[in-house]
C-alpha positions in Angstrom: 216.0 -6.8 145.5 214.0 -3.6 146.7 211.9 -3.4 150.2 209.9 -6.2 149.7 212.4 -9.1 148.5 214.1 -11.0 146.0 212.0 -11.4 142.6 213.8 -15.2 142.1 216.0 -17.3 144.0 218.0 -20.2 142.0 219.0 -22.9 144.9 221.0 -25.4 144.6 221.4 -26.1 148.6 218.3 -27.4 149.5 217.1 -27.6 153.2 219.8 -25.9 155.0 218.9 -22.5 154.0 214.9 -22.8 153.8 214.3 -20.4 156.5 216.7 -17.9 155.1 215.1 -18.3 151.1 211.8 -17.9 152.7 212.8 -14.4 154.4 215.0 -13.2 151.1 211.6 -13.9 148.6 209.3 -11.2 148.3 205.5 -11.2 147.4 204.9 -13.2 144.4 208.8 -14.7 143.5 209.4 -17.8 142.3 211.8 -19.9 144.3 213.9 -22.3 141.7 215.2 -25.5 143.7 217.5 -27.3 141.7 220.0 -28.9 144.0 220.2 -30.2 147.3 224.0 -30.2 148.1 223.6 -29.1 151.8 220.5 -31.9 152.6 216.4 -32.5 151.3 214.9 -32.7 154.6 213.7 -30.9 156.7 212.2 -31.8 160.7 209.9 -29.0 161.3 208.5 -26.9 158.2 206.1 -23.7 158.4 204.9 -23.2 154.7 202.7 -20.4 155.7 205.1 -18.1 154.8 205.0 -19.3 150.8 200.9 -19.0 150.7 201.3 -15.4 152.8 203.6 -14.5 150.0 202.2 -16.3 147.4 205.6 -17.8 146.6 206.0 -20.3 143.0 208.3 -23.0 144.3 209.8 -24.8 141.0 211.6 -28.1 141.6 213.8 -29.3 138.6 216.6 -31.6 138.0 218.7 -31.7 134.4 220.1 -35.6 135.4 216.7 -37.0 133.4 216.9 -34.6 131.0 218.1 -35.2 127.0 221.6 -34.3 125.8 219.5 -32.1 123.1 217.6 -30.1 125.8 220.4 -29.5 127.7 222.4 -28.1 124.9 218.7 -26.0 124.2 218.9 -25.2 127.5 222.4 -23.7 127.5 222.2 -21.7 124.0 218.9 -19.9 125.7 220.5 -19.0 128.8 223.5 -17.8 127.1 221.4 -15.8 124.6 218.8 -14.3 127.1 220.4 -14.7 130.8 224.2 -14.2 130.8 223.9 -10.7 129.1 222.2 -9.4 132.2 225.2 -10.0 134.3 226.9 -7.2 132.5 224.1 -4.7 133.9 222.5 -3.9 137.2 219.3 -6.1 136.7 221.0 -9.2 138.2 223.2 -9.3 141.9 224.6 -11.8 142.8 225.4 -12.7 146.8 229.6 -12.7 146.7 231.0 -14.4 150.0 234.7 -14.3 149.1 237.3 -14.5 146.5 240.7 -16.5 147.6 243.6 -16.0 145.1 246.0 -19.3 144.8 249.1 -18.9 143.5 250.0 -22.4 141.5 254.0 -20.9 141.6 253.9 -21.2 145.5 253.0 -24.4 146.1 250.8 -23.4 148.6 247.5 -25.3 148.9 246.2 -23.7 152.3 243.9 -20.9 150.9 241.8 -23.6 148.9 242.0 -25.5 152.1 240.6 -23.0 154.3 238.2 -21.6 151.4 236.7 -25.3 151.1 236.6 -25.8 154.9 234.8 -22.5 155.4 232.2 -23.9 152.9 231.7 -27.1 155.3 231.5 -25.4 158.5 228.4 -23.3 156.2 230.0 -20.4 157.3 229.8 -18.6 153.9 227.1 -16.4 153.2 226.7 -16.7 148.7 229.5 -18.0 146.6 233.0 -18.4 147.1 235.1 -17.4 144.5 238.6 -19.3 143.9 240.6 -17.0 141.6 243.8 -19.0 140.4 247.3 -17.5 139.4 249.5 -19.7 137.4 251.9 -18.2 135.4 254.9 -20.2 133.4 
């Protein structure tokens, strides 16, 4: 992102954070919807905002897709996207990391981790880094 906005924006949460996706996109992003886990409606909508930026909205699903265009689909992003996570090029939004420790016997950080997730208090994803050791 520089002054003007993201370049792309994967979703996978749908209506719930429309306003926000439209302020984060700058001029000329595409805006990838492919989930709606946090609703797919919306009561009151301004879409002037996506023709003022001239924002691509791209709504896709994999559920219809074939079994070989999914695998197509996976080799690809492996080859060409997953190497940019190494670098600067991509950043991605980081809300929290909980550690568990399986030895303890202590469920309540995965509790309060998942509950903070359906209050849609988290702000990008939240990271659950398990310990188990034998």
């Amino acid at each position: 992102m520089d002054n003007r906005g993201y370049d792309i924006l994967l979703d996978s949460v749908g209506a719930s954070h429309f306003k926000q996706n439209l302020e984060l996109l700058g001029t000329d992003s595409t805006w990838v919807l492919y989930g709606m886990q946090a609703g797919s409606k919306l009561e009151q909508v301004d879409f002037s905002a996506i023709l003022r930026k001239r924002i691509s909205l791209i709504g896709t699903t994999l559920k219809t897709r074939s079994s070989e265009y999914k695998a197509e689909l996976i080799k690809n992003f492996s080859e060409e996207v997953l190497p940019h996570f190494n670098s600067d090029q991509f950043k991605l939004k980081l809300d929290s990391i909980t550690t568990m420790d399986w030895s303890k016997n202590d469920a309540k950080p995965f509790i309060d981790a998942h509950q903070r997730m359906q209050d849609k208090k988290h702000n990008g994803k939240i990271v659950i880094d398990y310990k188990h050791e034998e």
